[in-house]
N, C-alpha and C positions, 0 to 999 in steps of 0.2 A: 352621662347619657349620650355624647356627639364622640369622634373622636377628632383630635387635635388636627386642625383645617390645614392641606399643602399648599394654601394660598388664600391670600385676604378674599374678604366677603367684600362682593360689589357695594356702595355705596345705595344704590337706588331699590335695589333688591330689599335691601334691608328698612328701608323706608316705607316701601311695600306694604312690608307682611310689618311692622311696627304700628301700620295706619290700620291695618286688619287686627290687630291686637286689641289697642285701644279703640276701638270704636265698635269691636264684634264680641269683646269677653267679658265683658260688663255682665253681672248677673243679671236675670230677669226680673223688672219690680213691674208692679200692678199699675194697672194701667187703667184709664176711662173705659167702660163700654161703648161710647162715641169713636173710643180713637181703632176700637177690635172691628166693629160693626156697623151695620149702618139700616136703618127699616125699609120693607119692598116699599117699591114705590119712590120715594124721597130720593131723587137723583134729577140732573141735568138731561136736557135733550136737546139734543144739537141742531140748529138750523142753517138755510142755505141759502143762499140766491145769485140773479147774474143781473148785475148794474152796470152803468157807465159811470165813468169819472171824466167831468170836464175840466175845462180853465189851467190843461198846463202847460206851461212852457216850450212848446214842441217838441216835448217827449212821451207824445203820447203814440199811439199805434202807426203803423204805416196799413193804409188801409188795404194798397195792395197786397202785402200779406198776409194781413189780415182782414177778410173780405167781412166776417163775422160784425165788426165794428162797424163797418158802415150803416152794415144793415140794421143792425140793434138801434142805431139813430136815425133812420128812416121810419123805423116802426114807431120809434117814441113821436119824434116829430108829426106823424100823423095822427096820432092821438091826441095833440094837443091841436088838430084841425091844419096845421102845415105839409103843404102835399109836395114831395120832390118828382120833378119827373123822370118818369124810368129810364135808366142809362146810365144817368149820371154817378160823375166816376168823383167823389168828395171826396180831395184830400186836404182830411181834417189832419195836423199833426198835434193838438190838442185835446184830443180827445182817446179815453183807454177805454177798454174792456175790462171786467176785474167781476171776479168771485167773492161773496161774502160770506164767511162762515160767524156763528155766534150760538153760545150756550145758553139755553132757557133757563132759569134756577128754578128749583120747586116751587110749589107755590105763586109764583109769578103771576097778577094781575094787571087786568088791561090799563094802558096809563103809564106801568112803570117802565124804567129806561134801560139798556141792559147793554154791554161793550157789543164793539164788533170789529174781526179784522177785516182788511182788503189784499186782495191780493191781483194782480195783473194776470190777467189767461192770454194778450198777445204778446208784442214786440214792444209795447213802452219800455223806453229807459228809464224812467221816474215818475212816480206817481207825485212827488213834490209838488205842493200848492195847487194839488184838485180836489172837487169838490164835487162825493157822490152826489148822485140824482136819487129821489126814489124809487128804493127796492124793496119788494117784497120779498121776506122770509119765511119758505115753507120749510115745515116738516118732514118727518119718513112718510108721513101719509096724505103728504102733497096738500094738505091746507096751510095756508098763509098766520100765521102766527105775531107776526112785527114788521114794521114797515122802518128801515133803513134810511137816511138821510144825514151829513153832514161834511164836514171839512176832512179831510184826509190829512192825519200828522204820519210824517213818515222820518223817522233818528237816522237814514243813513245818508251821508256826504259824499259829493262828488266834483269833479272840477276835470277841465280837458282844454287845451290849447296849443298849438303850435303841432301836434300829432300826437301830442303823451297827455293822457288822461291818468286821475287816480282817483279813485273811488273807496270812502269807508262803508262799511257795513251795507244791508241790501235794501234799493231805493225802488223797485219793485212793486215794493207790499206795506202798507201801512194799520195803523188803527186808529177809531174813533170811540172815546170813551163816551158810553151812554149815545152812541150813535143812533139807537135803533128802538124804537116806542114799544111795546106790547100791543098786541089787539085781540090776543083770544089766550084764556087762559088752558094747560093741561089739564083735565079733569082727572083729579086723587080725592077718594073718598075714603079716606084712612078707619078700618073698623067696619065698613058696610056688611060683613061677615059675620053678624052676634058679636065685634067689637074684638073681634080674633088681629092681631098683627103677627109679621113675622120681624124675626129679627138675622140678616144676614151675616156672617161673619166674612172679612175681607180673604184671608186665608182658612180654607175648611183643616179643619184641625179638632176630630175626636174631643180628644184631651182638652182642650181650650173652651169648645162646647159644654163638654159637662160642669166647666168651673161653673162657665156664666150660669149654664140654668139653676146651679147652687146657690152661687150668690144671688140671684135676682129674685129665689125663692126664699135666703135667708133676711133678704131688704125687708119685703114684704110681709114676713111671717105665713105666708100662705104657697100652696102650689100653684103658681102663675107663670110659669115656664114651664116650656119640656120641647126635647132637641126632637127634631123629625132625622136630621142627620149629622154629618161631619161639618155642613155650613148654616143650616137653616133653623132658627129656634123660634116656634111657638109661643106666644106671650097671651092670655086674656088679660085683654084689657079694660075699661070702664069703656059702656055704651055712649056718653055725655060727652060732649066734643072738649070742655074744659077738663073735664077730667081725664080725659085722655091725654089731651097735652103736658097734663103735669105728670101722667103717668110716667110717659116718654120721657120726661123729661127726667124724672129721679130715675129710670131704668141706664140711660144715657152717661149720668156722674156716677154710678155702682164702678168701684174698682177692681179688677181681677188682675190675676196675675197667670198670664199665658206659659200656655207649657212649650220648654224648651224646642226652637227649629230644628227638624234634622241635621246631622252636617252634610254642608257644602260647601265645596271651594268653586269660586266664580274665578274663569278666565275671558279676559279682553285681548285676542286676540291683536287687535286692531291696535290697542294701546298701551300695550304691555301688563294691565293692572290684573293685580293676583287680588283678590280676598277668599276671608275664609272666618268663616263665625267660630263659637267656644267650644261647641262640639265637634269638634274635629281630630282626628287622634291619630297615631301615628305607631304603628306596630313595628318591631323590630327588623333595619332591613340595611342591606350593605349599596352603597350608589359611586360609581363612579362615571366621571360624567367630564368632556373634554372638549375645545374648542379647536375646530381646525380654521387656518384662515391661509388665504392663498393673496399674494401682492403681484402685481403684475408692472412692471417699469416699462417702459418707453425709452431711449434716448434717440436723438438723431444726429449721426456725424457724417461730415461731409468731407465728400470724395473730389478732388479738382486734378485735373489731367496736368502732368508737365508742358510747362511754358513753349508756346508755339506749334502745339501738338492740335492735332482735329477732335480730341475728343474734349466731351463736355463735362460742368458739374454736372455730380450726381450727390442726392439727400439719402442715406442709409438709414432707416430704423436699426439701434440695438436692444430689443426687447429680452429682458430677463425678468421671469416665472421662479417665485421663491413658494412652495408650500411649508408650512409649519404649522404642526399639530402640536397644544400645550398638553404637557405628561397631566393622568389623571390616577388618581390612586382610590381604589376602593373606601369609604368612608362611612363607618356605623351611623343611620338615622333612626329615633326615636322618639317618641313624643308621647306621653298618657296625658295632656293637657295642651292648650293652646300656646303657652309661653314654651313648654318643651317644643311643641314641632316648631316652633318660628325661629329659637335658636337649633335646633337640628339645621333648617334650609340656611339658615346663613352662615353656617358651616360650612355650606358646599362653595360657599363662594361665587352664588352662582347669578347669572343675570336675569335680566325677568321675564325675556323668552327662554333661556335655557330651564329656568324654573316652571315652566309650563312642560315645555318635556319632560322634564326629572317626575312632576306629579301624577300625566299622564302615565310614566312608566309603575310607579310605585302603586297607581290606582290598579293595573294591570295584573301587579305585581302582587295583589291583597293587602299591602303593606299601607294603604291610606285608606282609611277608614270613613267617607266620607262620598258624598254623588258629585261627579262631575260637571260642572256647566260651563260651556264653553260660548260664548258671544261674539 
């Protein structure tokens, strides 16, 4: 299939496309309908808000820089009936500014408790050992959803003295599990329709579509699916709200087996990483492919005048400029399978940037059979 390599195959290259082997050419088995799709509606929705954090350490804003801070504690303070008067220039260094993001899960009633992160919007250096104030979290449509409050745990470490500081991971931004109360539930009236759902699939995929509506009509012995399109399937379901949920629920554990991904080979740019799933194939094609590298030296030797003479040392650069291009010889690739192209590329012996050009070439080239995706 390859012909005989003019030089060893990179170590890492091959590690590569070995990691894309085993983990992309595994046949397809059947899967949950939980794990393909998921019903409208029945999702997360993300909430926001802007709080203070007190009680740290004097790492918290400079307020001259951040003028925002002050003010946010003037407005609170006078809420609570304490009036500052206007002018005043507070510098608080214990006290941040900080954004709170958190996800609502379906369902979610008032009462329950839900995570939330923090994050620093000024100049604090650490949010270490503060302790948000309450804050309300709105929605996309600006009503208030959960109220905020607790200890800020923040994992990253830091330490500075003498002029050298070292800091682990980022001390910025923290979180508080079950930080944040509910106070208004999302309204999901699952069935309000004649008891109609739809069922989404994660990837729109034809093929995939028609399995499910198969099997969820073979589950049932009745016509109780039917695909509107490539992602969207139709379910009647029972009017009865218990009945519905167990409907869901055995639609949910029905096993299908999805049809095969297109091929694609993903490139990482940024980090070298090649993959490439079992569909990928590899048409007959000749590659050669060469490394040029160029060294540039430096020396400095010195020049000193004869003894009793006016002239001075002088420092000389002797710089030499070596190019060297590695010979590269045409080299047959092939592949009708995923194990064929992976030994094809490690034939070429190639690195795993030089392996993004050689794919890009052979995509070009008609010779890979497969979409390119570049990141």
């Amino acid at each position: 299939m390859t012909a005989k390599p003019s030089r060893a195959f990179h170590p890492l290259a091959s590690l590569l496309l070995l990691a894309a082997l085993l983990v992309l050419a595994m046949p397809a088995q059947a899967e949950r309908i939980r794990e393909l799709a998921s019903f409208a509606g029945v999702r997360d929705n993300v909430l926001v808000g802007y709080g203070l954090v007190v009680g740290l350490d004097g790492t918290g804003d400079q307020t001259m820089q951040a003028p925002f801070t002050g003010q946010s504690l003037t407005n609170m303070l006078s809420e609570l009936g304490i009036s500052v008067p206007p002018g005043t220039n507070m510098q608080l260094r214990n006290v941040a500014a900080v954004m709170i993001t958190a996800d609502l899960p379906p369902f979610s009633r008032p009462g329950q408790r839900i995570d939330i992160n923090v994050s620093s919007v000024g100049n604090a250096r650490s949010l270490r050992g503060g302790t948000l104030l309450m804050t309300p979290l709105k929605g996309a449509d600006g009503e208030t959803y959960a109220i905020a409050q607790g200890n800020v745990l923040v994992v990253g470490a830091g330490a500075e003295g003498g002029g050298s500081a070292v800091q682990i991971n980022q001390q910025a931004g923290g979180r508080i599990a079950g930080g944040a109360m509910v106070e208004r539930e999302v309204p999901l009236d699952l069935g309000a329709n004649g008891g109609l759902l739809e069922l989404e699939l994660k990837q729109a995929d034809f093929g995939t579509a028609q399995r499910v509506v198969t099997a969820i009509n073979q589950e049932f012995g009745r016509p109780v699916a039917s695909a509107r399109n490539g992602r969207v399937i139709a379910l009647d379901g029972p009017m009865n709200d218990n009945s519905r949920v167990n409907f869901m629920a055995q639609v949910e554990n029905i096993r299908v087996t999805p049809t095969e991904a297109p091929a694609k080979v993903v490139l990482n740019s940024r980090t070298g990483s090649v993959v490439m799933n079992s569909a990928v194939t590899l048409r007959r094609a000749a590659v050669a492919h060469g490394n040029l590298s160029i060294v540039i030296d430096t020396r400095f030797a010195v020049s000193q005048p004869p003894p009793f003479s006016p002239g001075e040392t002088v420092v000389i650069p002797e710089t030499d400029i070596e190019i060297e291009q590695q010979d590269a010889y045409l080299q047959v690739v092939e592949g009708a399978d995923l194990v064929d192209v992976v030994n094809a590329l490690n034939a070429l012996g190639a690195t795993p940037q030089d392996l993004m050009a050689i794919l890009e070439a052979l995509k070009a080239a008609g010779s890979l059979r497969a979409d390119l995706e570049i990141l």
